[in-house]
N, CA, C and O atoms as CSV, one atom per row, in Angstrom:
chain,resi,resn,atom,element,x,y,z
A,1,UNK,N,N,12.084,-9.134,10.112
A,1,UNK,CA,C,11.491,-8.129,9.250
A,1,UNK,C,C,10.444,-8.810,8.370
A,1,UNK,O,O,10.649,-9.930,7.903
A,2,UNK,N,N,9.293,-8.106,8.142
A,2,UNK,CA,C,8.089,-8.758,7.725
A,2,UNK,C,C,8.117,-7.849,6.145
A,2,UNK,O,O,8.466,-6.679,6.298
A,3,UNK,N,N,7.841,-8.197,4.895
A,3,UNK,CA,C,7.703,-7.307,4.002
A,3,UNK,C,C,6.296,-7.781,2.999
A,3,UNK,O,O,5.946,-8.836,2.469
A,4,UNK,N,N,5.777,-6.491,3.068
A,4,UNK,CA,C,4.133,-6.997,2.664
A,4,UNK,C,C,4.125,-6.014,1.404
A,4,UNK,O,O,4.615,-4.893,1.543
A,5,UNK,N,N,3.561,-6.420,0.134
A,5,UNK,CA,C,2.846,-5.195,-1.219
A,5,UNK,C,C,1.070,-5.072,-0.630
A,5,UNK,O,O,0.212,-5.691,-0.002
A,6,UNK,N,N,1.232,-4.267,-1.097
A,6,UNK,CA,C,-0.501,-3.620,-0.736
A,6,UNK,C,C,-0.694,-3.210,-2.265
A,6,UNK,O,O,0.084,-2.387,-2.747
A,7,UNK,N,N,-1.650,-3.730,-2.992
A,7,UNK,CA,C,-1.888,-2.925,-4.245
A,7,UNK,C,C,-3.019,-2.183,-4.183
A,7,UNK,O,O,-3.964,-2.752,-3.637
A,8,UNK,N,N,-3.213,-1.047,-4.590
A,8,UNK,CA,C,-4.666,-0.009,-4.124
A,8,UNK,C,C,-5.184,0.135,-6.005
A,8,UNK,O,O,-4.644,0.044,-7.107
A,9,UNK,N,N,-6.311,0.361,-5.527
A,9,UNK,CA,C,-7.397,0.274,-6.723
A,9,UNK,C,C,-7.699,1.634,-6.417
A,9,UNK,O,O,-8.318,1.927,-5.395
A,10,UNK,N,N,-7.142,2.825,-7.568
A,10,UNK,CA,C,-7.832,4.419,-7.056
A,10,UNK,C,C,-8.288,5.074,-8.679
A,10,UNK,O,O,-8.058,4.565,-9.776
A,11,UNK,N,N,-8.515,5.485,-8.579
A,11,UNK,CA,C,-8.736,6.675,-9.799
A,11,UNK,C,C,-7.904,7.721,-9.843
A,11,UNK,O,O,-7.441,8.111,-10.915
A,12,UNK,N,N,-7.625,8.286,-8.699
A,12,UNK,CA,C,-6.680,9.316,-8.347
A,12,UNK,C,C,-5.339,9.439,-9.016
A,12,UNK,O,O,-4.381,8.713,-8.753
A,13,UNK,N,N,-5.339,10.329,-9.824
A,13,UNK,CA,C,-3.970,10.578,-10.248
A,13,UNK,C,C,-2.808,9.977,-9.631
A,13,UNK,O,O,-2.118,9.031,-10.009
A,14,UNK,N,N,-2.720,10.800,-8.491
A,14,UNK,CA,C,-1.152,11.002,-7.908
A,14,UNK,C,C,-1.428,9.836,-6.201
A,14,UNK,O,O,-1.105,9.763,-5.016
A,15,UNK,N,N,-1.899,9.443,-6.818
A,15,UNK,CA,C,-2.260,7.867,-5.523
A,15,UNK,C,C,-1.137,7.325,-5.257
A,15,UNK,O,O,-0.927,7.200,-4.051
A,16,UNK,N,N,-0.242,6.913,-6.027
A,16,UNK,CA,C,1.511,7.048,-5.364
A,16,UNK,C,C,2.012,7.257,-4.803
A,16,UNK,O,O,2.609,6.561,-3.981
A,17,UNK,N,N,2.013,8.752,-5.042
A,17,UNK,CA,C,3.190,9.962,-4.293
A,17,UNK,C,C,1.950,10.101,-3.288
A,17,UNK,O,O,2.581,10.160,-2.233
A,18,UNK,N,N,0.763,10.182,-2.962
A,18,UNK,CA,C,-0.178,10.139,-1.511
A,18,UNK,C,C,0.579,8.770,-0.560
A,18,UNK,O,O,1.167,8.974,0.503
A,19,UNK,N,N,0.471,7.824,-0.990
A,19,UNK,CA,C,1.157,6.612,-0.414
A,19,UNK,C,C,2.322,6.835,-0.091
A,19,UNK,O,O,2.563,6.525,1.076
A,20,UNK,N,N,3.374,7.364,-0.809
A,20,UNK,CA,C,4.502,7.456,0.173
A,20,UNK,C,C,4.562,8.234,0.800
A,20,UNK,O,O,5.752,8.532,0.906
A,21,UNK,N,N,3.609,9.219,1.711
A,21,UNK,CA,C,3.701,9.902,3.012
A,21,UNK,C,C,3.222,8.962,3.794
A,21,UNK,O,O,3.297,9.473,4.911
A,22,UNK,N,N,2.702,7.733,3.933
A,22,UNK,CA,C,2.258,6.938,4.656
A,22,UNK,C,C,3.570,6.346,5.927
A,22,UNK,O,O,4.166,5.302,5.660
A,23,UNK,N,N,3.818,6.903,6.897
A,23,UNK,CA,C,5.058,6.054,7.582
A,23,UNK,C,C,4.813,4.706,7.283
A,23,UNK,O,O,3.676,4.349,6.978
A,24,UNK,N,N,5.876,3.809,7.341
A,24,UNK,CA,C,6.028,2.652,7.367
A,24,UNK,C,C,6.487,2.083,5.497
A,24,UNK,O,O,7.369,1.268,5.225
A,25,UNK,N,N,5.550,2.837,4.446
A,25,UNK,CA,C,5.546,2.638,3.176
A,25,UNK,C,C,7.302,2.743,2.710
A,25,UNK,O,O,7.670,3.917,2.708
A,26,UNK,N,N,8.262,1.880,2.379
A,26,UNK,CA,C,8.971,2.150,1.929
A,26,UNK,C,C,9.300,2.656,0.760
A,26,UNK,O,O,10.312,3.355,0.698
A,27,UNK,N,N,8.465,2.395,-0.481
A,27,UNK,CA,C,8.498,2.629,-2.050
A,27,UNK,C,C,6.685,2.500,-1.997
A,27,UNK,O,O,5.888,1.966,-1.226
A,28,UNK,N,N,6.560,3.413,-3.438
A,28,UNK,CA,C,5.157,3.285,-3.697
A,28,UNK,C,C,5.237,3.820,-4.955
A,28,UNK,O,O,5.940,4.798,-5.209
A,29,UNK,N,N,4.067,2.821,-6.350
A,29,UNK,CA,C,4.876,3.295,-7.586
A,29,UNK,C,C,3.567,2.843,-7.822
A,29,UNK,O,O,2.942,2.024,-7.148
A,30,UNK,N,N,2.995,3.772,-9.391
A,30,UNK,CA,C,1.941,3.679,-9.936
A,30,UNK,C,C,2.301,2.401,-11.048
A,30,UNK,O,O,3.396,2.189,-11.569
A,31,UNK,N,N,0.976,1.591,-11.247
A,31,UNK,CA,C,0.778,0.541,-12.311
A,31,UNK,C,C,0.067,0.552,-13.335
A,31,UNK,O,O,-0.823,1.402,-13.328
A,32,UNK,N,N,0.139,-0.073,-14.192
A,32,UNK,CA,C,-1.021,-0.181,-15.407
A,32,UNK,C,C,-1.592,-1.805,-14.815
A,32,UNK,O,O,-0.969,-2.663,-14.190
A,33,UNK,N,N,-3.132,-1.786,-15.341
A,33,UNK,CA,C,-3.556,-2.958,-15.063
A,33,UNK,C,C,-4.797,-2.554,-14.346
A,33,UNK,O,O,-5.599,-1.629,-14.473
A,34,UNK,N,N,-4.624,-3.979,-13.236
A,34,UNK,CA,C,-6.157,-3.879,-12.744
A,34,UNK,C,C,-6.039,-3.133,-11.784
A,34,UNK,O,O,-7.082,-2.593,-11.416
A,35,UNK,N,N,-4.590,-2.766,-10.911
A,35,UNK,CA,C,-4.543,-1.804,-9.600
A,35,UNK,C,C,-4.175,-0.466,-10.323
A,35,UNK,O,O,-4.269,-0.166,-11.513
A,36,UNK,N,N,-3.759,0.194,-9.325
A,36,UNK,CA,C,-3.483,1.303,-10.077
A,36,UNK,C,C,-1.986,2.049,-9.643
A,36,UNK,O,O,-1.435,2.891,-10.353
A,37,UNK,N,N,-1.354,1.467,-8.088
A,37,UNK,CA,C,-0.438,1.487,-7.197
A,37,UNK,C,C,-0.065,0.362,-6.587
A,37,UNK,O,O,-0.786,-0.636,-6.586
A,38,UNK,N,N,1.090,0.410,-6.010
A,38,UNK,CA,C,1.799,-0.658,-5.369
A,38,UNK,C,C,2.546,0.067,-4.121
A,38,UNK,O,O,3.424,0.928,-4.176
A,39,UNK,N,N,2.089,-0.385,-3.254
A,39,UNK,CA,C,3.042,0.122,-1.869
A,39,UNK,C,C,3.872,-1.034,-1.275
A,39,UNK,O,O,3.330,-1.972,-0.689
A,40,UNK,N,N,5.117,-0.943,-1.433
A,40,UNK,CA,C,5.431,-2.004,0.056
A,40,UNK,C,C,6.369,-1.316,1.147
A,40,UNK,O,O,7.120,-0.374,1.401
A,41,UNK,N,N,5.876,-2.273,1.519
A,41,UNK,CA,C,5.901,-2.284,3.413
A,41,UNK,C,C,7.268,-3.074,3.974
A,41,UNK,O,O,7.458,-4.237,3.616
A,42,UNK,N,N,8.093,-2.486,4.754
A,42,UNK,CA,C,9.096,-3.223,5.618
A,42,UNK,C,C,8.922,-2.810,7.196
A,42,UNK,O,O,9.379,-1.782,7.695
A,43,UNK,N,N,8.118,-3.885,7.923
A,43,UNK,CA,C,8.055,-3.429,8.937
A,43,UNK,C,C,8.797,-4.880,10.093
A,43,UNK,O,O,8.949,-6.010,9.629
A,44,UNK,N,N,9.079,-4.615,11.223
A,44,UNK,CA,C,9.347,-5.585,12.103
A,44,UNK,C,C,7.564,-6.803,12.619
A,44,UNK,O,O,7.519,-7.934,13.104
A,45,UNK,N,N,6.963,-6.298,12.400
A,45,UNK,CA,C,6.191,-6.740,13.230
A,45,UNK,C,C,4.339,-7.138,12.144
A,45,UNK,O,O,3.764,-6.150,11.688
A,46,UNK,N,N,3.923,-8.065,11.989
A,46,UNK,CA,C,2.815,-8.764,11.401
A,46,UNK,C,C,1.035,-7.626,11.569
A,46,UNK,O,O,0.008,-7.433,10.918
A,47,UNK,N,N,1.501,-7.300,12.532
A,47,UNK,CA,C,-0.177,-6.324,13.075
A,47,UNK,C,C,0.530,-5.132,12.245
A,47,UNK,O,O,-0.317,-4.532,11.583
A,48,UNK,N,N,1.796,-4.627,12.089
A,48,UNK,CA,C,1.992,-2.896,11.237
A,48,UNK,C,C,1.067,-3.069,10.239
A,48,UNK,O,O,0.137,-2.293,10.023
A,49,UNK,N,N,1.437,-4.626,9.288
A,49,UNK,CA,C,0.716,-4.618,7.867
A,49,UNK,C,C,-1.095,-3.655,7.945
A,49,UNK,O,O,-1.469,-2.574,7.490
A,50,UNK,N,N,-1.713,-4.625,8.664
A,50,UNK,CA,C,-3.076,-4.440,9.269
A,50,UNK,C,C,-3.110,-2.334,9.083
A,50,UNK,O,O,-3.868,-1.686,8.361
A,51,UNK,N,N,-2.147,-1.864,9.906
A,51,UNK,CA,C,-2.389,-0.521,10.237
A,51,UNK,C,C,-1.777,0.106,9.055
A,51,UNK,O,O,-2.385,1.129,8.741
A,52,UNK,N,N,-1.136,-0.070,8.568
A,52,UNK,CA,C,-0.555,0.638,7.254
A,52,UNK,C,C,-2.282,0.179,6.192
A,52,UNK,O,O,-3.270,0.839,5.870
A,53,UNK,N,N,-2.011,-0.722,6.059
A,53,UNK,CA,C,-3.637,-1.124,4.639
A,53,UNK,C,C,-4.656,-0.496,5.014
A,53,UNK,O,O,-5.542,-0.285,4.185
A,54,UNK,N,N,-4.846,0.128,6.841
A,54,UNK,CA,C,-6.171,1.184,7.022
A,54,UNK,C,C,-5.996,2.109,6.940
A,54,UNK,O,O,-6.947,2.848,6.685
A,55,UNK,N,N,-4.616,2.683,7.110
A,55,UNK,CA,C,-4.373,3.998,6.632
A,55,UNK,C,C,-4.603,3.979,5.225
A,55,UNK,O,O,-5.329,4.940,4.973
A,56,UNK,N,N,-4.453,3.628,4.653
A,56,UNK,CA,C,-4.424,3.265,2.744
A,56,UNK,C,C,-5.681,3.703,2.703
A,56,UNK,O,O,-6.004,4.864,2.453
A,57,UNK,N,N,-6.647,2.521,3.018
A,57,UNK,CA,C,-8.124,2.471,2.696
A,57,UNK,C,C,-9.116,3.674,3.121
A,57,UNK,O,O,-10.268,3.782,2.701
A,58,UNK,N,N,-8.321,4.792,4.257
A,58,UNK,CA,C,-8.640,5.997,4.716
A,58,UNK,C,C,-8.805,6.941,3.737
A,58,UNK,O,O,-9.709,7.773,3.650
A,59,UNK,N,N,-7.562,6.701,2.759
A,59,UNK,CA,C,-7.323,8.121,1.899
A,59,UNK,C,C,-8.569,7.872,1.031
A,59,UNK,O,O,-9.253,6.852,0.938
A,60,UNK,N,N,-8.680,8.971,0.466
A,60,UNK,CA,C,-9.950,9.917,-0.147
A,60,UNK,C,C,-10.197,9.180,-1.631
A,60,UNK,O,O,-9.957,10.029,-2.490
A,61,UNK,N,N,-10.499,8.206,-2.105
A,61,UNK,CA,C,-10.496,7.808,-3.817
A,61,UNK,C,C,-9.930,6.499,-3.694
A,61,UNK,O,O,-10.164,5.836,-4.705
A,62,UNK,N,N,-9.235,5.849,-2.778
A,62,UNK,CA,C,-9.355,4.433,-2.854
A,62,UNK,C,C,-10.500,3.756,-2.149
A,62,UNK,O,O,-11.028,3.888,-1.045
A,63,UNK,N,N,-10.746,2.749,-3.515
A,63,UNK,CA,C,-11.475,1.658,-3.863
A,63,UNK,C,C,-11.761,0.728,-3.635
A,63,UNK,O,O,-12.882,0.219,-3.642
A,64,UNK,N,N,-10.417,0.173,-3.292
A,64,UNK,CA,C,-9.536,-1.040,-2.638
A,64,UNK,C,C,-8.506,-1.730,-2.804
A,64,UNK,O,O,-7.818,-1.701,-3.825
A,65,UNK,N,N,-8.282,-2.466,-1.752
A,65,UNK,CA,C,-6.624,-2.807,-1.336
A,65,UNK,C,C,-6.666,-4.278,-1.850
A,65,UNK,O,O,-7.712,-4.835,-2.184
A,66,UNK,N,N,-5.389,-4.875,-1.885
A,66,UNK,CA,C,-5.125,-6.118,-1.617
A,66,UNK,C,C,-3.663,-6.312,-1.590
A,66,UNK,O,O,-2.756,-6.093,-2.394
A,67,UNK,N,N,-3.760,-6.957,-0.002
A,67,UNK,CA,C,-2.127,-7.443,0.606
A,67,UNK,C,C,-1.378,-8.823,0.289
A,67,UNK,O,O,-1.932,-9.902,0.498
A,68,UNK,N,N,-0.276,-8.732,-0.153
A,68,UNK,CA,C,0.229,-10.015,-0.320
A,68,UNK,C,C,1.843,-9.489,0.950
A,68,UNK,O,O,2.557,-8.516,1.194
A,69,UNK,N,N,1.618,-11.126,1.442
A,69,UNK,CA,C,2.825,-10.738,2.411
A,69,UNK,C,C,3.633,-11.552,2.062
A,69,UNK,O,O,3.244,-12.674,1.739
A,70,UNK,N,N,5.181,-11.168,2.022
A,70,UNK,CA,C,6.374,-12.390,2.032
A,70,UNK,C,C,6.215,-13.503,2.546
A,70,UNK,O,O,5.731,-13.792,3.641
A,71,UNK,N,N,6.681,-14.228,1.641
A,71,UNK,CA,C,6.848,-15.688,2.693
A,71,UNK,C,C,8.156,-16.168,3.039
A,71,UNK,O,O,7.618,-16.294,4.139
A,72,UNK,N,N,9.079,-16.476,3.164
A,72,UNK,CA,C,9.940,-16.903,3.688
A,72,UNK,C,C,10.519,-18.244,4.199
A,72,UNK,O,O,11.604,-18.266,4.780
């Protein structure tokens, strides 16, 4: 099991609760700071990360992403 945070940079209110309809997103919770959300990811496999962060970067008002993956 691979577990990755994606933090998204949005303006969007409810950029959160948009993220957790994302399959794969297990939790997704708004921040104060320089992002504005936090998604992570539990997936089996290293390429999901990749397809989950373009779905992200799809939705309508994000800015941008940045992935940090477990290390182990």
């Amino acid at each position: 099991m691979v577990r990755a945070i994606i933090l998204v940079k949005s303006p969007k209110k409810l950029i959160a609760a948009r993220l957790r309809k994302i399959p794969l997103i297990s939790d997704s919770f708004p921040t104060s700071g320089q992002f504005d959300a936090v998604a992570i990811i539990d997936v089996e496999q290293l390429d999901k990360i990749k397809e989950v962060a373009t779905l992200i970067q799809k939705i309508s008002g994000v800015e941008r992403t940045e992935t940090m993956v477990e290390i182990q």
